[in-house]
C-alpha positions as CSV (number, residue, x, y, z in Angstrom):
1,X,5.0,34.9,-53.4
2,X,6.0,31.5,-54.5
3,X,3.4,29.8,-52.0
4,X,0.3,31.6,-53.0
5,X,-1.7,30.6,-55.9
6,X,-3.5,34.2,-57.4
7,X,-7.0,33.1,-59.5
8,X,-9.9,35.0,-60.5
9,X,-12.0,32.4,-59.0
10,X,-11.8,31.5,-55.4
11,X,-13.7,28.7,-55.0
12,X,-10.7,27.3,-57.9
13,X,-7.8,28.5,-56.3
14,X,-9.0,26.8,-52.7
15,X,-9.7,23.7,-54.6
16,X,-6.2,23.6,-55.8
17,X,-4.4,24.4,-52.4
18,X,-7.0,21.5,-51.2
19,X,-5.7,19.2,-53.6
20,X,-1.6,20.2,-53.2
21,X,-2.0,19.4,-49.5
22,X,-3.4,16.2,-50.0
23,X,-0.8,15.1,-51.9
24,X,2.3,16.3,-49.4
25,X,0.4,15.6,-46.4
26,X,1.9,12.2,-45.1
27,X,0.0,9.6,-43.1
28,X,0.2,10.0,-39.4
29,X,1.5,7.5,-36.5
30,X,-2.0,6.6,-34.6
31,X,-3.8,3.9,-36.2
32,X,-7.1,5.5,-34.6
33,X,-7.4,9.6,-35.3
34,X,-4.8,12.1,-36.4
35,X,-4.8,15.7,-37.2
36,X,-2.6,16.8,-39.7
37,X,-1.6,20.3,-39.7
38,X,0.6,21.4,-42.7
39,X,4.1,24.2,-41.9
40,X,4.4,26.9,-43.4
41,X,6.4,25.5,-46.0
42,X,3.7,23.5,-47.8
43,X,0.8,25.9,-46.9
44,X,-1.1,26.8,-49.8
45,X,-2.9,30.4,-49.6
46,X,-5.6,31.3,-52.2
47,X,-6.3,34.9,-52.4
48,X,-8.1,37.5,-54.9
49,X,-7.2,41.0,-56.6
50,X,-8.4,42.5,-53.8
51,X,-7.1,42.5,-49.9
52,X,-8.9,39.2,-48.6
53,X,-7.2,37.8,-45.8
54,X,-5.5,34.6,-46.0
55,X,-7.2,31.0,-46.2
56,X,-5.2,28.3,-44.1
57,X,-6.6,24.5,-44.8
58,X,-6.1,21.5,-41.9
59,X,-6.3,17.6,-43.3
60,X,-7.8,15.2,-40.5
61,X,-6.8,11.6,-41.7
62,X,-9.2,9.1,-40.0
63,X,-8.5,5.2,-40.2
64,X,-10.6,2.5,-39.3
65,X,-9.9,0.0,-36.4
66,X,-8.4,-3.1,-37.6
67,X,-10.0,-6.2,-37.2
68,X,-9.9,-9.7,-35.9
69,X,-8.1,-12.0,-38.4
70,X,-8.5,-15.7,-38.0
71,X,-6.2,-17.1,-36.1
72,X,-6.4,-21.0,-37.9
73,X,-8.0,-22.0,-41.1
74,X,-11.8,-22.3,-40.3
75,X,-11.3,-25.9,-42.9
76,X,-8.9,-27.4,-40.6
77,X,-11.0,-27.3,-38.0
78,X,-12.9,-30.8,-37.1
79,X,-15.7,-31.7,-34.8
80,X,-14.7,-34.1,-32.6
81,X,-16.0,-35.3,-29.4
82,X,-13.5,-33.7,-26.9
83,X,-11.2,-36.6,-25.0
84,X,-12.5,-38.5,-22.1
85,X,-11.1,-36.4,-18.6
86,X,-13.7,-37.4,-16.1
87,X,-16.6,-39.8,-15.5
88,X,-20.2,-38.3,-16.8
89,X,-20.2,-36.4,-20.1
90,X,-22.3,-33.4,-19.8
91,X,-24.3,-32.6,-22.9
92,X,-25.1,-29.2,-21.3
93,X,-21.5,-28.3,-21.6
94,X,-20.4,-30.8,-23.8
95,X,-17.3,-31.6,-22.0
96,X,-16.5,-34.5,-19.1
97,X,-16.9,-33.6,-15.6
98,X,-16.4,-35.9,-11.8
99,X,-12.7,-35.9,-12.5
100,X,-10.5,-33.6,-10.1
101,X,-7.3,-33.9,-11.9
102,X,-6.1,-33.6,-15.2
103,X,-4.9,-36.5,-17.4
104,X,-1.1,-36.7,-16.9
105,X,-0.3,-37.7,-20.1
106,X,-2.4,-34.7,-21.6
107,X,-0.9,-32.1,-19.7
108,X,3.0,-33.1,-21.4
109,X,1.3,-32.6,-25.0
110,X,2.3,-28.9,-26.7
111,X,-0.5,-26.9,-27.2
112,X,-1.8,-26.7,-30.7
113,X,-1.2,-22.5,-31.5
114,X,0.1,-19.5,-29.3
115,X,-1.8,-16.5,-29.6
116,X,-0.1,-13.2,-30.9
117,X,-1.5,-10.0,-29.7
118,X,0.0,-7.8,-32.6
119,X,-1.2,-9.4,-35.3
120,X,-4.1,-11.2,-33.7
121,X,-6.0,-8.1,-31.4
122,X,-8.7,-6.9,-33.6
123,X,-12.1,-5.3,-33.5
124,X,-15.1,-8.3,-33.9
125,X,-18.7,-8.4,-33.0
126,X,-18.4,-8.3,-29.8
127,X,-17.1,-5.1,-29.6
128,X,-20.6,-3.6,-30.1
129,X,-22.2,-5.5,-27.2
130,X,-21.2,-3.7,-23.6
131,X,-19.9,-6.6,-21.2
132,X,-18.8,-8.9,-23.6
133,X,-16.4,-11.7,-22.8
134,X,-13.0,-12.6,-24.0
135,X,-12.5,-15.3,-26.3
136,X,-11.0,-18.0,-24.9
137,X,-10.0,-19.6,-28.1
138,X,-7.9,-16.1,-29.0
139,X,-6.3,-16.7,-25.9
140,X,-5.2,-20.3,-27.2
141,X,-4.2,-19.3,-30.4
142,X,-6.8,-20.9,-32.8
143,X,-9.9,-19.2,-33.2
144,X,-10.8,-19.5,-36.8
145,X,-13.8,-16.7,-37.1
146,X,-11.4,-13.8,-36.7
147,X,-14.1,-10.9,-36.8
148,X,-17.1,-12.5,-37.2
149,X,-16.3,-14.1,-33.3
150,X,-18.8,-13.0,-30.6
151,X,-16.3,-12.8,-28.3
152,X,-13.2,-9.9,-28.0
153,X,-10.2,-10.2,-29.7
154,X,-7.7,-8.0,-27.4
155,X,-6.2,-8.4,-23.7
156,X,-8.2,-7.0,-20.5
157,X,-7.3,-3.9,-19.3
158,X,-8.7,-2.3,-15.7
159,X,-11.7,-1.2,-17.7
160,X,-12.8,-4.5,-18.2
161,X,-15.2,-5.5,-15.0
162,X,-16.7,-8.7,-14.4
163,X,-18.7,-10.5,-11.8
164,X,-16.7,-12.2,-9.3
165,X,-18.5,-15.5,-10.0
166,X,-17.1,-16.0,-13.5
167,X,-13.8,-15.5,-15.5
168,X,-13.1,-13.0,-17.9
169,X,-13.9,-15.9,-20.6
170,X,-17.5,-15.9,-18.8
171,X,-17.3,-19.6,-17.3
172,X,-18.3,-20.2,-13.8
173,X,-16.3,-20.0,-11.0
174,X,-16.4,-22.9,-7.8
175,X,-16.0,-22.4,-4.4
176,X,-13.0,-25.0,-4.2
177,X,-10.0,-24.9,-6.0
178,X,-9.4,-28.4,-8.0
179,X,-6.8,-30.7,-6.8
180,X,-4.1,-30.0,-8.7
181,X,-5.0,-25.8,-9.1
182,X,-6.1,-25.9,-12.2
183,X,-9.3,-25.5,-14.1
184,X,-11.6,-21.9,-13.6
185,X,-10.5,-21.3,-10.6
186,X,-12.4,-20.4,-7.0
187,X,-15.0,-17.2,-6.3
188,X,-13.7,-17.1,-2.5
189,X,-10.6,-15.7,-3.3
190,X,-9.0,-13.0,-5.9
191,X,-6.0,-14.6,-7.1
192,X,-3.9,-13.1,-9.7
193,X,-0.7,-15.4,-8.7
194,X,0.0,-17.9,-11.5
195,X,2.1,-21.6,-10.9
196,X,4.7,-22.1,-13.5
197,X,6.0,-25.5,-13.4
198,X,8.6,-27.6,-15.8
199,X,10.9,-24.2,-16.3
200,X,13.8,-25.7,-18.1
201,X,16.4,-23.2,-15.5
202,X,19.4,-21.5,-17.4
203,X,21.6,-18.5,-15.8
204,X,18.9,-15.9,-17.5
205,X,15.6,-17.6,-16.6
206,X,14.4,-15.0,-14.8
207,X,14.5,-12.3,-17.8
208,X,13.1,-15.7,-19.9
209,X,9.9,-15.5,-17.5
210,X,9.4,-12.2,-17.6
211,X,9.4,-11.5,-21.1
212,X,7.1,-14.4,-22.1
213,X,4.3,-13.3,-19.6
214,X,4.6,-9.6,-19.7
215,X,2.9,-10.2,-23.1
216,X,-0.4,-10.6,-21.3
217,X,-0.2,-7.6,-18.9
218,X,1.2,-5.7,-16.8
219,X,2.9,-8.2,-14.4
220,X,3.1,-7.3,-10.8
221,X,6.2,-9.4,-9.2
222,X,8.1,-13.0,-10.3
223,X,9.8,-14.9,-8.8
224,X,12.1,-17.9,-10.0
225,X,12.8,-20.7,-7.5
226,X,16.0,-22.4,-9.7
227,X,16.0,-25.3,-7.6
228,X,12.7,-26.6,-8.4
229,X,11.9,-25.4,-11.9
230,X,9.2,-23.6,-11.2
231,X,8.4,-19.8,-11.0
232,X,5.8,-17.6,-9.8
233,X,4.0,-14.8,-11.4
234,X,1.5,-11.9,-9.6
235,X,-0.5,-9.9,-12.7
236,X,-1.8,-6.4,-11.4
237,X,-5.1,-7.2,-13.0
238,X,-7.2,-10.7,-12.4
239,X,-8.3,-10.9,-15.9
240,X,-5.2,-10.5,-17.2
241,X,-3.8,-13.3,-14.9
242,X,-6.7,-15.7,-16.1
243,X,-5.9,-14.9,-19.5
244,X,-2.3,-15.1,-19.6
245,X,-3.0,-18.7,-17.2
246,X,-4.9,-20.4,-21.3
247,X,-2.6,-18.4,-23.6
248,X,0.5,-20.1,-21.5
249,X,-1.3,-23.7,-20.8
250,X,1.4,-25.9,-22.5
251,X,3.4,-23.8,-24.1
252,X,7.2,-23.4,-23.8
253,X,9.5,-21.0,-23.2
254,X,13.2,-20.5,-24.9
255,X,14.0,-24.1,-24.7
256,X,11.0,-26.4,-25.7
257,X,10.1,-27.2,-22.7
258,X,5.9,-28.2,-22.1
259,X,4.6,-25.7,-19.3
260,X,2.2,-26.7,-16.6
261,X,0.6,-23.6,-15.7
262,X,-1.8,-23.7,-12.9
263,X,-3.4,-21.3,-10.0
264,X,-0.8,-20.3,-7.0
265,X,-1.8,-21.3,-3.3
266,X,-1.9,-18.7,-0.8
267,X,1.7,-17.9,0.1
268,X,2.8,-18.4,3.7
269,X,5.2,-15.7,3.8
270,X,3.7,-13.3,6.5
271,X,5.5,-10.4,4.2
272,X,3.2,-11.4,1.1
273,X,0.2,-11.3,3.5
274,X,0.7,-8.2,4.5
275,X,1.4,-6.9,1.3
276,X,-1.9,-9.0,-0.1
277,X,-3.6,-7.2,3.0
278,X,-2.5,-4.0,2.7
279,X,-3.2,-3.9,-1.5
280,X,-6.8,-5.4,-0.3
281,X,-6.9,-2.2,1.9
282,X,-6.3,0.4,-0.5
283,X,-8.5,-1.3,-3.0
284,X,-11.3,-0.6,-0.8
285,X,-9.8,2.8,0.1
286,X,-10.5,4.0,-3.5
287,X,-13.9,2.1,-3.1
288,X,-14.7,4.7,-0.9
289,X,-13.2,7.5,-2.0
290,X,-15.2,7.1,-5.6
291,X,-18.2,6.8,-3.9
292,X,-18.3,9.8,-1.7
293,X,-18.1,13.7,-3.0
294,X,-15.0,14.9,-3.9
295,X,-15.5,18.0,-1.9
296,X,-16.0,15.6,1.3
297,X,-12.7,13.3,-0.1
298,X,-10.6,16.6,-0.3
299,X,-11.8,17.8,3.0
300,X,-10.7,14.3,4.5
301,X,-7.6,14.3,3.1
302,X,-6.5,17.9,3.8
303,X,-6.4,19.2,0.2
304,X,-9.3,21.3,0.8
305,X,-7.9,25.2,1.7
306,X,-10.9,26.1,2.8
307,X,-11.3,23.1,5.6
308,X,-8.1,24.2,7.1
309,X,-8.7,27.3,7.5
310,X,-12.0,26.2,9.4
311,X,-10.5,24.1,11.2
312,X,-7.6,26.6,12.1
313,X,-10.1,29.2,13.6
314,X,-12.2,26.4,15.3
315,X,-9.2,24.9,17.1
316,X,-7.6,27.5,18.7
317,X,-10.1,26.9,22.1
318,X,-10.0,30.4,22.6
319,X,-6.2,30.9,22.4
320,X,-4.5,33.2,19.9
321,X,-1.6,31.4,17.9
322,X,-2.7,27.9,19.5
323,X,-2.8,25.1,16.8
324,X,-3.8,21.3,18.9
325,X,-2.4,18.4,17.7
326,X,-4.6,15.7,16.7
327,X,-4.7,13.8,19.7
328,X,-6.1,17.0,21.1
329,X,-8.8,17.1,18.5
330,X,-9.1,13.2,18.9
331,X,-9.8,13.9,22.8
332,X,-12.1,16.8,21.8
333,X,-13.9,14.8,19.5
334,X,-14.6,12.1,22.1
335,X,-15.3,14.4,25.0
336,X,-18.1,16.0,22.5
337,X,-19.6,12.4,21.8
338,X,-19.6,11.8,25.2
339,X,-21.6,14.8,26.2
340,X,-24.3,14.3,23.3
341,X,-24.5,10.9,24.5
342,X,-25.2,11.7,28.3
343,X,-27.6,14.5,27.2
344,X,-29.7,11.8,24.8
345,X,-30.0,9.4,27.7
346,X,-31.3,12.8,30.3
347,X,-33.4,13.4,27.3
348,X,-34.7,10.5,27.6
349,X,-35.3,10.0,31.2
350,X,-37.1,13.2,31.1
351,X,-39.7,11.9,28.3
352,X,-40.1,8.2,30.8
353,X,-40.7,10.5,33.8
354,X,-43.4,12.4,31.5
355,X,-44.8,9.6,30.2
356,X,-45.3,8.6,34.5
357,X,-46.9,11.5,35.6
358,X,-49.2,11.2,32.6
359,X,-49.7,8.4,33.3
360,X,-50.4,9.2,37.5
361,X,-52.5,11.6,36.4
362,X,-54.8,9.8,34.2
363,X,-55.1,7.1,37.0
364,X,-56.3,9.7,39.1
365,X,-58.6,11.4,37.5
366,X,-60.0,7.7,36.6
367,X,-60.7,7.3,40.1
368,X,-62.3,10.9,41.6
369,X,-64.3,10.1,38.4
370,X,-65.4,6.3,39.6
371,X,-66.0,8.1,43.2
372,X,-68.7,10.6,42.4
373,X,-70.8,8.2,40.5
374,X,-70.0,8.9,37.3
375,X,-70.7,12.8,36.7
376,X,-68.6,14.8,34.9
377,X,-67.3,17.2,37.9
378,X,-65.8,15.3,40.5
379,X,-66.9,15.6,44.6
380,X,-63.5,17.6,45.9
381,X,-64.8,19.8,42.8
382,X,-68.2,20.4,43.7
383,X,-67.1,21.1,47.5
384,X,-64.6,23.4,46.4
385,X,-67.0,25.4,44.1
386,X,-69.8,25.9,47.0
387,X,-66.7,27.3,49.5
388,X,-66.4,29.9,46.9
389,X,-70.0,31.3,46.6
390,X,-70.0,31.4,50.6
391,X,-67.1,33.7,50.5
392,X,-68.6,37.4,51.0
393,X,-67.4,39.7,48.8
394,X,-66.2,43.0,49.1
395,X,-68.0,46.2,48.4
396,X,-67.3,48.6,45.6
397,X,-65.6,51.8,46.0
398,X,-67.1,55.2,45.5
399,X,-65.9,56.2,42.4
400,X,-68.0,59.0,41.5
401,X,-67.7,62.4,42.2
402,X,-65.8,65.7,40.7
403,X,-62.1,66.4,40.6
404,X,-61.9,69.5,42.6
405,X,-59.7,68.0,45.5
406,X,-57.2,66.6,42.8
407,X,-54.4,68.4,43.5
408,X,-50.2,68.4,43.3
409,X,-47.4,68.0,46.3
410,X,-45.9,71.1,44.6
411,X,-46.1,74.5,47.0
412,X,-46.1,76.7,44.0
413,X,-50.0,75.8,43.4
């Protein structure tokens, strides 16, 4: 055969088919794991002089995770005091606070880099630690540590949990939004609408929206009001809307334009609150149904073969063919309740009119005890024992005697 290498030596000739697959085998499509198995065409098969049975060889090509790469030049980079926003510097947080607003003339400056999830997303150190936070500088485009940064380098997915009281960045949250929706954003309410204002409106603007902030996850609903320049954008996932809300922050679209991205009030269309309530409601549904058995969930749902069929022979009330409807069973159910409810309560009159005569009863004996001067017998006891040993009794029966007059009602004896 022209695909089978004969040797004397084994171990050589699978060294050699080794070495010819490694060398035709190309690299796979998955950056992470790939098996590799070669066709028949470039399978090499060492055998012996003998019958030994063929010797198939697999590749598995593993590649390391990418990392981080700085996003800036970590020389560019200067320490300066950050610009003055409020009224009292905090050195905690090194940053100004007791201003509710945003400078104006701030909030029209471009932003100084745009992040790029391709060529940015990369494994750093934080990637080790469970719970770790997203960097917020990635998000803005200019982290200079790449993957030495303690913070991850990629967008949230539903994995990604956090506690309601910060952002995915790990700042804290405030009870009140600030007054012009900006800033962390508020722990009373789950909002994953963004605010996006100065849209410069052309006849596609809609399409120009949603490809700029798919980017940063898997967007939910937008919507484009042409006549104010401004749009509206519902994310699927909170952390992904708090993330896309710094990677956008003063950037532009197609046209140059400055962004002001803030947080979305609640909307007053009664359709969008039902929607809101009814996604709030199936949220908590799947609550639920994670935490309880999956036997029990089934059961509940009707998936379970075996519950119907239970529930087939219990319902027929005695009638062959007869399948209730659910009100039927919803009346049965509450008729049942009912009845366990009214025989708790005679339950527990029974034990209260116990508990009375016990109670009667020790009184009483309390008193015949008090009235006979404190001996252990009481008088009505003592009288009725003495009318007993007056009573004569009777005398015995002869019982002796032999059996001759035993005899039968039978004629024949």
């Amino acid at each position: 055969m022209a695909d089978t290498a004969v040797a004397e030596n084994p171990a050589a000739a699978a060294e050699t088919a080794v070495n010819e697959l490694l060398e035709q085998s190309e690299a796979p499509e998955d950056p992470q794991t790939a098996l590799t198995q070669p066709s028949s065409d470039n399978t090499a098969v060492a055998t012996t002089d003998g019958d030994a049975p063929q010797k198939k060889t697999k590749k598995i090509i593993r590649r390391k995770k990418r990392p981080a790469r700085p996003q800036v030049d970590p020389s560019t980079i200067k320490s300066e005091p950050p610009p003055q926003t409020g009224t009292i510097f905090n050195i905690w947080y090194n940053k100004w606070s007791g201003g509710d607003r945003e400078d104006k003339y701030l909030s029209k400056t471009a932003a100084a880099g745009r992040c790029n999830v391709v060529k940015d997303s990369g494994y750093t150190r934080a990637d080790k630690v469970t719970g770790s936070y997203f960097c917020l500088f990635f998000a803005r485009g200019i982290c200079p540590k790449g993957h030495e940064c303690e913070y991850l380098h990629r967008l949230p997915t539903i994995h990604d949990l956090f506690n309601p009281n910060v952002d995915c960045f790990g700042r804290d949250k405030f009870s009140d939004y600030r007054d012009d929706m900006g800033g962390v954003g508020s722990f009373m309410r789950q909002n994953r609408t963004l605010y996006v204002g100065r849209v410069h409106v052309t006849d596609d603007i809609e399409e120009i929206v949603a490809r700029h902030f798919q980017e940063w996850g898997q967007v939910e609903r937008t919507r484009v009001l042409t006549s104010r320049g401004v749009a509206f954008v519902t994310y699927s996932n909170e952390a992904n809307a708090q993330f896309a809300k710094e990677a956008m922050a003063h950037q532009s679209l197609d046209h140059n334009e400055i962004l002001n991205v803030r947080w979305a009030t609640v909307d007053p269309n009664p359709l969008a609150q039902k929607r809101e309530g009814q996604r709030l409601e199936e949220q908590a549904a799947e609550a639920v149904r994670r935490a309880l058995p999956a036997e029990f969930v089934a059961e509940l749902e009707g998936r379970d073969p075996e519950a119907k069929k239970r529930k087939k022979i219990e319902g027929t009330f005695g009638l062959d063919g007869y399948e209730p409807s659910d009100e039927i069973w919803y009346a049965r159910t509450k008729e049942i309740e009912g009845a366990s409810g009214q025989q708790q309560l005679q339950i527990e009159n029974s034990e209260q009119q116990q508990q009375l005569l016990e109670a009667s009863h020790a009184q009483l004996a309390a008193s015949e005890t008090q009235q006979s001067g404190g001996g252990i017998l009481s008088n009505s006891t003592i009288a009725a024992l003495k009318g007993y040993s007056t009573v004569a009794k009777p005398a015995p029966a002869n019982l002796g005697g032999s059996l001759v007059a035993y005899g039968s009602d039978d004629d024949s004896e």
